[in-house]
C-alpha angles and dihedrals in degrees: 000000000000114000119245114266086204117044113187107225096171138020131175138182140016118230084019104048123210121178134156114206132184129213106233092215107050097016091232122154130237135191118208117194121191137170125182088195088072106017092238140131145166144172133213139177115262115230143183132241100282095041121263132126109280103238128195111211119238137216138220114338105010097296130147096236116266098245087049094066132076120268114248123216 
């Protein structure tokens, strides 16, 4: 089985969807917006204050690490 390339580490909301994904390859962060009220979304990369792409570092081979991701059920 293929690993997954997004990996969702943080969701909010239920109408108003908030969620923060990384790319298991670079460790980038993305943030995903969504409202069913509208029909819209959009995505953009997170960044720190000076302005560079926020980055979560990976382990191993190529993996979020596991306390970063959302417990399933």
């Amino acid at each position: 089985m293929a690993r997954e390339r997004f990996v969702e580490v943080y969701s909010q909301g239920v109408t108003n969807v908030r969620k923060v994904v990384v790319d298991t390859v670079t460790g980038v962060n993305y943030l995903l917006l969504s409202s069913n009220m509208t029909g819209g979304c959009g995505v953009s990369v997170l960044v720190d204050a000076d302005g560079k792409p926020l980055v979560t570092p990976l382990e191993g081979d190529d993996r979020v690490a596991f306390g970063q991701l959302l417990e399933r059920e």
